[in-house]
mmCIF file of the N, C-alpha and C atoms, coordinates in Angstrom:
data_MODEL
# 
_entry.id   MODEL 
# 
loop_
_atom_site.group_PDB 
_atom_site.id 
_atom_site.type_symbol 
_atom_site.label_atom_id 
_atom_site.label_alt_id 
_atom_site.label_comp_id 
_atom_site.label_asym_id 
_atom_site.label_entity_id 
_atom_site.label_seq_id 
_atom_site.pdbx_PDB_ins_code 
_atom_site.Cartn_x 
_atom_site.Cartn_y 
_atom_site.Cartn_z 
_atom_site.occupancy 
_atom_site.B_iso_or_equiv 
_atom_site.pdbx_formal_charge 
_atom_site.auth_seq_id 
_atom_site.auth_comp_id 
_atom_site.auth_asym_id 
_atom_site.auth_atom_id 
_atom_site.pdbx_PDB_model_num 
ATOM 1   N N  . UNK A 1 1  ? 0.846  -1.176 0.000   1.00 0.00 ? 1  UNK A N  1 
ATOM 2   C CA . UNK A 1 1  ? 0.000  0.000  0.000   1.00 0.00 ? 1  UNK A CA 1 
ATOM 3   C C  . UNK A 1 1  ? 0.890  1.237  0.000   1.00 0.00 ? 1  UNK A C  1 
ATOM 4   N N  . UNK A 1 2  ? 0.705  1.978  -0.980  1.00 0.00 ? 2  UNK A N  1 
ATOM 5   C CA . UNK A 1 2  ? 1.167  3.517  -1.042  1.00 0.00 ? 2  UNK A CA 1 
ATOM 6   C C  . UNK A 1 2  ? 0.307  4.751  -0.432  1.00 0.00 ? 2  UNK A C  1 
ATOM 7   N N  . UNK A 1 3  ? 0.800  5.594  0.553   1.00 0.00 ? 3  UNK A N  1 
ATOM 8   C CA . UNK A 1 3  ? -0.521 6.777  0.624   1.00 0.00 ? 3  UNK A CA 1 
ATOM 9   C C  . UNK A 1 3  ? 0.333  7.816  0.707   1.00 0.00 ? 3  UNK A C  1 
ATOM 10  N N  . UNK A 1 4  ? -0.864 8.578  0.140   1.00 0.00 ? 4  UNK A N  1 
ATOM 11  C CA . UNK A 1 4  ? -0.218 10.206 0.426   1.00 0.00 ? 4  UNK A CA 1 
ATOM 12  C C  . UNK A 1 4  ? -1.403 11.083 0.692   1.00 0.00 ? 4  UNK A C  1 
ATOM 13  N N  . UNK A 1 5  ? -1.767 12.282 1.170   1.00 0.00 ? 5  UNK A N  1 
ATOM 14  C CA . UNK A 1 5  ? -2.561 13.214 1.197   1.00 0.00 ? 5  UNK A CA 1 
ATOM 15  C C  . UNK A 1 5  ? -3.897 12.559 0.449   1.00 0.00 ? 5  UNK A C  1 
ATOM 16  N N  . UNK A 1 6  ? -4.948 12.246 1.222   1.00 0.00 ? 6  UNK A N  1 
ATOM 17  C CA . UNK A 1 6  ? -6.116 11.772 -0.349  1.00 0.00 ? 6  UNK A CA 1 
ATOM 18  C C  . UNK A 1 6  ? -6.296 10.892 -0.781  1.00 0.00 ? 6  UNK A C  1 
ATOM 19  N N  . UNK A 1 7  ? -5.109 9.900  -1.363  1.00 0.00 ? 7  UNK A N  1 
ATOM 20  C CA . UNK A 1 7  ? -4.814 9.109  -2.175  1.00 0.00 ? 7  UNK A CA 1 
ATOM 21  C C  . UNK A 1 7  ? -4.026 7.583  -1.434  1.00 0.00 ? 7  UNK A C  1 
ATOM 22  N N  . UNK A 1 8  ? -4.551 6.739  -1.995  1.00 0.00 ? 8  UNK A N  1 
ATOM 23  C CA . UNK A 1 8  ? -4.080 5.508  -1.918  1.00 0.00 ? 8  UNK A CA 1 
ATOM 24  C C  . UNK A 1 8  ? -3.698 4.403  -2.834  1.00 0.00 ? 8  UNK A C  1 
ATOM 25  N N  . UNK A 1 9  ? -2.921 3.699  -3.024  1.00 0.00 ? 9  UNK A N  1 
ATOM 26  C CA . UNK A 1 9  ? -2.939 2.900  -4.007  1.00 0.00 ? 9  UNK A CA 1 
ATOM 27  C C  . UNK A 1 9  ? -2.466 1.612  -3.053  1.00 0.00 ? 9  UNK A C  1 
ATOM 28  N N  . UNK A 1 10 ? -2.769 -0.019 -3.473  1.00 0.00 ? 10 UNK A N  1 
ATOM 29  C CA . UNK A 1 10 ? -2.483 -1.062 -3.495  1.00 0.00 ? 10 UNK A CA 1 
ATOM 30  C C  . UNK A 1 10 ? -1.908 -1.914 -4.197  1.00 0.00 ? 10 UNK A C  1 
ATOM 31  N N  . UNK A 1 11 ? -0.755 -1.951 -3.762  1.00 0.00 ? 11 UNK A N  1 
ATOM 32  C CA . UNK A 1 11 ? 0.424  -2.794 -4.713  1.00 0.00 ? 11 UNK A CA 1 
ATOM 33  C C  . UNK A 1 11 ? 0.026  -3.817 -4.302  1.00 0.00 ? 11 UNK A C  1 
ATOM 34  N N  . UNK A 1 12 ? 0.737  -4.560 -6.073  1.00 0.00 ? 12 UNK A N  1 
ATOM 35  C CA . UNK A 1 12 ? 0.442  -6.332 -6.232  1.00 0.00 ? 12 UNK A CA 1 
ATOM 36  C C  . UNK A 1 12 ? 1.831  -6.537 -6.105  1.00 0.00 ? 12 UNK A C  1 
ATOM 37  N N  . UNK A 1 13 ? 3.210  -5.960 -5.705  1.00 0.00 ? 13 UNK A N  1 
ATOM 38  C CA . UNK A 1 13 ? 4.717  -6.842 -5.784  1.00 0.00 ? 13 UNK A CA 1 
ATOM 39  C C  . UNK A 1 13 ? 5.195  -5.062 -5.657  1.00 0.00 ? 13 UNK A C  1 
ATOM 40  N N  . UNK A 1 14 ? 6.566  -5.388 -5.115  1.00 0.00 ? 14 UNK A N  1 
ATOM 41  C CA . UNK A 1 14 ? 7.561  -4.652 -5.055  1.00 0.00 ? 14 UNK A CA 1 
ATOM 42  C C  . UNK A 1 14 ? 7.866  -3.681 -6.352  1.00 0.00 ? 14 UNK A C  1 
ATOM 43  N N  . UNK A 1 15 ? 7.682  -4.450 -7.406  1.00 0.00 ? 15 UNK A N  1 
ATOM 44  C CA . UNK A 1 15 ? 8.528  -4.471 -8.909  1.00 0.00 ? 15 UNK A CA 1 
ATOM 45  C C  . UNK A 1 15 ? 7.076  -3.557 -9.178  1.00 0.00 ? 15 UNK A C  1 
ATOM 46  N N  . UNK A 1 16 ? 6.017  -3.508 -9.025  1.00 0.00 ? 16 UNK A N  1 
ATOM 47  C CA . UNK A 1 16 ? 4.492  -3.037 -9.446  1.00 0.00 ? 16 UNK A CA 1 
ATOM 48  C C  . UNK A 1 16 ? 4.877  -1.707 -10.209 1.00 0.00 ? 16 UNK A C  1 
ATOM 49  N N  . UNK A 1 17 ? 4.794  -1.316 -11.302 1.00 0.00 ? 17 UNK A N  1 
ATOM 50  C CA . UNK A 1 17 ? 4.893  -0.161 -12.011 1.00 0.00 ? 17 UNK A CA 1 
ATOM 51  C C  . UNK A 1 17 ? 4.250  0.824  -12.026 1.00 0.00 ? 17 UNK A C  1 
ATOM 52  N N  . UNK A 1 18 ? 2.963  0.610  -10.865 1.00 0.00 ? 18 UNK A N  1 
ATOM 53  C CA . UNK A 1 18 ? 2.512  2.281  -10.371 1.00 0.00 ? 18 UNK A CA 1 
ATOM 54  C C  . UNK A 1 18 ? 3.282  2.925  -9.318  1.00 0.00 ? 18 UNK A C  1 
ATOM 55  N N  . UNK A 1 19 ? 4.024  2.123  -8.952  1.00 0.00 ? 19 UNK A N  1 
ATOM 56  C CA . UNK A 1 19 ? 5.267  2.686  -7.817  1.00 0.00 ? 19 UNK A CA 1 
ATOM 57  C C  . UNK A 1 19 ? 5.641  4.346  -8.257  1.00 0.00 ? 19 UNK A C  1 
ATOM 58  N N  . UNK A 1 20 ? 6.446  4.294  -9.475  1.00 0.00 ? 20 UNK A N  1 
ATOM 59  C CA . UNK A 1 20 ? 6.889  5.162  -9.769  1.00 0.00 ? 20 UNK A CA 1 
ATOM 60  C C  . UNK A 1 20 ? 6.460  6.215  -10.526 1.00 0.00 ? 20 UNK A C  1 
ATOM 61  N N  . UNK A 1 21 ? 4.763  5.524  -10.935 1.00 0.00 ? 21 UNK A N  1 
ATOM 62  C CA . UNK A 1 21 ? 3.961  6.721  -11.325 1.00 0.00 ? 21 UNK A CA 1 
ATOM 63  C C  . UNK A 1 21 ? 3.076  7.108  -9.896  1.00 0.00 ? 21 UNK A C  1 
ATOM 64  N N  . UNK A 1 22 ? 3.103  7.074  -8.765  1.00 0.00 ? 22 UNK A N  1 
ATOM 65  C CA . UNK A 1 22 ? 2.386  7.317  -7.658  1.00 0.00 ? 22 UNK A CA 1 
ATOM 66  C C  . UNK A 1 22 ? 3.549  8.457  -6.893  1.00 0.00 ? 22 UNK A C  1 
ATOM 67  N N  . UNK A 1 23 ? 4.765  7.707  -7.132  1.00 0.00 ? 23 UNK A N  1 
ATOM 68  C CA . UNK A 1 23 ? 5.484  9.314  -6.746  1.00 0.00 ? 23 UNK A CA 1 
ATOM 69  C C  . UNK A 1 23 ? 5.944  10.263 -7.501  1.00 0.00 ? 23 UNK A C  1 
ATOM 70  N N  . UNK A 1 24 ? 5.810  9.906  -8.907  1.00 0.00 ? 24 UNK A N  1 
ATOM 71  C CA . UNK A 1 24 ? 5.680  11.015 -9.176  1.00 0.00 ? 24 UNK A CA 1 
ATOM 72  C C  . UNK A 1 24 ? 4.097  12.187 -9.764  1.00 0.00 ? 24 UNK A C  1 
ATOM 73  N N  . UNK A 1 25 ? 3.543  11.683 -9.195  1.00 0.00 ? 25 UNK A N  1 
ATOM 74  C CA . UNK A 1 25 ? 2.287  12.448 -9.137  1.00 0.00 ? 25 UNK A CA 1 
ATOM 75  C C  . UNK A 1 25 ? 2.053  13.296 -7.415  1.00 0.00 ? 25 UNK A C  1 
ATOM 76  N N  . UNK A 1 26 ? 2.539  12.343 -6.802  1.00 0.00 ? 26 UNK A N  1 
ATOM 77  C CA . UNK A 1 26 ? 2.319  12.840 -5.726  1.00 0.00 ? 26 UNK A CA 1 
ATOM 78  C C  . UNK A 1 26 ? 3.640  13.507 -4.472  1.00 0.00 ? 26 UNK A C  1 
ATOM 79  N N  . UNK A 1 27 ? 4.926  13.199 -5.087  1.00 0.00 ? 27 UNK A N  1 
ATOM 80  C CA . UNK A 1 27 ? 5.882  13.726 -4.442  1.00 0.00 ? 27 UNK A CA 1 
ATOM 81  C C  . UNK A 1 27 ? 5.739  15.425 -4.305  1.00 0.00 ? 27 UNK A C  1 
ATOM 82  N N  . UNK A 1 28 ? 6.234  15.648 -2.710  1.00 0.00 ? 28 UNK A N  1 
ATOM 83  C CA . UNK A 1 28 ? 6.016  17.129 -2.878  1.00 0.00 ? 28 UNK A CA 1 
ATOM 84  C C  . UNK A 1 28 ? 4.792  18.105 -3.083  1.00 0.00 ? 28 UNK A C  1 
ATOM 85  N N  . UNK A 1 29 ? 3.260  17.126 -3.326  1.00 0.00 ? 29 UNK A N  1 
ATOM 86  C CA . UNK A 1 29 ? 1.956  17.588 -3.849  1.00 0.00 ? 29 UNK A CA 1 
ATOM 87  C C  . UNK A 1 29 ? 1.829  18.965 -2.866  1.00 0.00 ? 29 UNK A C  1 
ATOM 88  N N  . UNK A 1 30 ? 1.530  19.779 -4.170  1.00 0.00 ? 30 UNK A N  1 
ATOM 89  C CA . UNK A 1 30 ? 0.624  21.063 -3.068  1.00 0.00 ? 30 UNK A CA 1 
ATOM 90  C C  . UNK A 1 30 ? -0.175 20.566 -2.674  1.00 0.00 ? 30 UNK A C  1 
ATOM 91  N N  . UNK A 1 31 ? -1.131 19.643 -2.673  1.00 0.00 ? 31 UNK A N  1 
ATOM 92  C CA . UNK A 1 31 ? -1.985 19.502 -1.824  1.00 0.00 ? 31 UNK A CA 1 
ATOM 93  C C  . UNK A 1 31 ? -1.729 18.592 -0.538  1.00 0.00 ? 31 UNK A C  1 
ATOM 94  N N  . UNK A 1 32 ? -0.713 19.013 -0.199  1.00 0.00 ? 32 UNK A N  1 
ATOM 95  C CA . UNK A 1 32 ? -0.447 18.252 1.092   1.00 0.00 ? 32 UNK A CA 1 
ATOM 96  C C  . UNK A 1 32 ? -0.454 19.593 2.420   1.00 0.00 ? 32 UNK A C  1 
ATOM 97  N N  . UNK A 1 33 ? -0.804 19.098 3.668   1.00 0.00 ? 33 UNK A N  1 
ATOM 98  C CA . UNK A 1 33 ? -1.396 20.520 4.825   1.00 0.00 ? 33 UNK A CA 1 
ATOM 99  C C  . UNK A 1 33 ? 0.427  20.772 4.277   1.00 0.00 ? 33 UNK A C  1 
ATOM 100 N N  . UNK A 1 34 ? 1.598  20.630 4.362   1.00 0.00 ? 34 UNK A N  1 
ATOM 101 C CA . UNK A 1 34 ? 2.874  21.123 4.771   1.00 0.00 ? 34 UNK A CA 1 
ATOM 102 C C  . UNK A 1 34 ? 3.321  21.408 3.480   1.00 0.00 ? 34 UNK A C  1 
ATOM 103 N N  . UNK A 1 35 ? 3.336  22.067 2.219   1.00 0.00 ? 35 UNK A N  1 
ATOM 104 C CA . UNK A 1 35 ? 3.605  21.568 0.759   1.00 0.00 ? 35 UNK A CA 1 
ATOM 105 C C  . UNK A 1 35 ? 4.756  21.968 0.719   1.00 0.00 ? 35 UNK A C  1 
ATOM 106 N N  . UNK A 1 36 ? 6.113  21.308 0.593   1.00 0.00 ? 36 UNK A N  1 
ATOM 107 C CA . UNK A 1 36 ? 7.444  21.601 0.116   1.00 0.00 ? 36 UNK A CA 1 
ATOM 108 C C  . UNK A 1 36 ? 8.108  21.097 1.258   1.00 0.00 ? 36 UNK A C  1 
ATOM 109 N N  . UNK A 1 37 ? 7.621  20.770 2.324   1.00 0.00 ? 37 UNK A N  1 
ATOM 110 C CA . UNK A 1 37 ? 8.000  20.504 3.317   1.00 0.00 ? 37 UNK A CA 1 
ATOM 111 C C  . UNK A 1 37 ? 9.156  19.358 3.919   1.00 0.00 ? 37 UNK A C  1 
ATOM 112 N N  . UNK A 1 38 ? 10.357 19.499 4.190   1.00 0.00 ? 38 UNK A N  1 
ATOM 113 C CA . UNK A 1 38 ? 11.413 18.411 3.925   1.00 0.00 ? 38 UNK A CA 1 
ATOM 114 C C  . UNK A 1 38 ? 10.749 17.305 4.981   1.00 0.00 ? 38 UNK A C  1 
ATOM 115 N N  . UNK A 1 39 ? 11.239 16.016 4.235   1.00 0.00 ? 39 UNK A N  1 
ATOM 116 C CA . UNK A 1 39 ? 10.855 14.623 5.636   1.00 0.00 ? 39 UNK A CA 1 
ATOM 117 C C  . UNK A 1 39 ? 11.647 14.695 6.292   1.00 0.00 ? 39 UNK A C  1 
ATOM 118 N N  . UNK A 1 40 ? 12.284 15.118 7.297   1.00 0.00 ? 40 UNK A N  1 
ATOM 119 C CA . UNK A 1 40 ? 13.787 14.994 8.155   1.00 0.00 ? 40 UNK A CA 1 
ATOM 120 C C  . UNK A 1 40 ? 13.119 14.812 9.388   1.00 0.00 ? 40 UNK A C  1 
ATOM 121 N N  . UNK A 1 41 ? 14.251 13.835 10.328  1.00 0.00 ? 41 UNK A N  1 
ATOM 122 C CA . UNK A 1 41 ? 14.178 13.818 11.885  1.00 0.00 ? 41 UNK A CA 1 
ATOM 123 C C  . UNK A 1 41 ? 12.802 12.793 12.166  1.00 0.00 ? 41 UNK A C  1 
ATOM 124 N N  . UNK A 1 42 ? 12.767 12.018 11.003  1.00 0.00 ? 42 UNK A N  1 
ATOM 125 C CA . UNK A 1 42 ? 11.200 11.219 11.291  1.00 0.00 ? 42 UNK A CA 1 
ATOM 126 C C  . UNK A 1 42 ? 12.022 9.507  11.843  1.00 0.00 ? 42 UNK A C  1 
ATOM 127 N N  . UNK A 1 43 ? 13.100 9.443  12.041  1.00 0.00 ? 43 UNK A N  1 
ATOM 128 C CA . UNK A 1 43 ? 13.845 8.253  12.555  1.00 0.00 ? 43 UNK A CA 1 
ATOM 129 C C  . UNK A 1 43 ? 14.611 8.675  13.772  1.00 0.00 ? 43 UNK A C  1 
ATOM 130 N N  . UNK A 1 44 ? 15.316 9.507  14.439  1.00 0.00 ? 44 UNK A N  1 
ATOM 131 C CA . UNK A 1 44 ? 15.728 9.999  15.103  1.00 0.00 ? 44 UNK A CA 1 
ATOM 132 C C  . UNK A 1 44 ? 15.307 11.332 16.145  1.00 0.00 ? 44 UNK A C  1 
ATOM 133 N N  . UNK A 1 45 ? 14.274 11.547 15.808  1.00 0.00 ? 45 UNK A N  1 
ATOM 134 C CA . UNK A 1 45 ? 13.919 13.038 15.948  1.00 0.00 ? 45 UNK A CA 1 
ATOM 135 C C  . UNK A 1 45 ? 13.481 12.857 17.680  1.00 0.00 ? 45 UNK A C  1 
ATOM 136 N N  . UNK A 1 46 ? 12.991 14.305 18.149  1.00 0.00 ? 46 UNK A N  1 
ATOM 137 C CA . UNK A 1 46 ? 12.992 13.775 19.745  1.00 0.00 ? 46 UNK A CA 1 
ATOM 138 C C  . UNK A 1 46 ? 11.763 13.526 19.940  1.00 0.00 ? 46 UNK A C  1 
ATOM 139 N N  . UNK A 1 47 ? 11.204 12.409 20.944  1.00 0.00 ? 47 UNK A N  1 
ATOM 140 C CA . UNK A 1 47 ? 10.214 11.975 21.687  1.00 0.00 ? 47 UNK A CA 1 
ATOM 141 C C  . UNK A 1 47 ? 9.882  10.884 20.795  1.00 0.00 ? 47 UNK A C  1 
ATOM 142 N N  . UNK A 1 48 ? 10.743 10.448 19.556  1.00 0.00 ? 48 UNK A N  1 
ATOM 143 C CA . UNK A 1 48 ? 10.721 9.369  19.170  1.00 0.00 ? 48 UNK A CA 1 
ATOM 144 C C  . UNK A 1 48 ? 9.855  7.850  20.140  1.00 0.00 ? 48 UNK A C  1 
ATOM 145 N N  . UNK A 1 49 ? 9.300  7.412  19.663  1.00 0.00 ? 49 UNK A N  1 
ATOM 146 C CA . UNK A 1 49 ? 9.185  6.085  20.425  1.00 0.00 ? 49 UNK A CA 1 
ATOM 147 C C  . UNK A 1 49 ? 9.392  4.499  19.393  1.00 0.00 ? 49 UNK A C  1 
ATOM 148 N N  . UNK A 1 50 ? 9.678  3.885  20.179  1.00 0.00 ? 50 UNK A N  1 
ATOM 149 C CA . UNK A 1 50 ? 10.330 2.507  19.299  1.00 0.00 ? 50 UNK A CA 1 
ATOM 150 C C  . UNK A 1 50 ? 8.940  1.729  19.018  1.00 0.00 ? 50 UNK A C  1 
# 
């Protein structure tokens, strides 16, 4: 399963060739609440929990 803002898709395999049409439709989307917004500190960041 892929999601972003809205949108979902369900992969059949790793190799699935909407992979790479799902990010690029949706990488970076203005329609996301944060638009341009870097992913950082989402593995390390503080109050992390395991």
């Amino acid at each position: 399963m892929m999601s972003a803002w809205g949108a979902q898709v369900g992969l059949d395999s790793p190799d699935d060739e909407r992979i790479g049409l799902f990010v690029s439709k949706y990488w970076q989307s203005p329609d996301a609440p944060e638009p341009g917004a870097a992913c950082t500190g989402g593995v390390d960041a503080p109050g992390r929990t395991a």
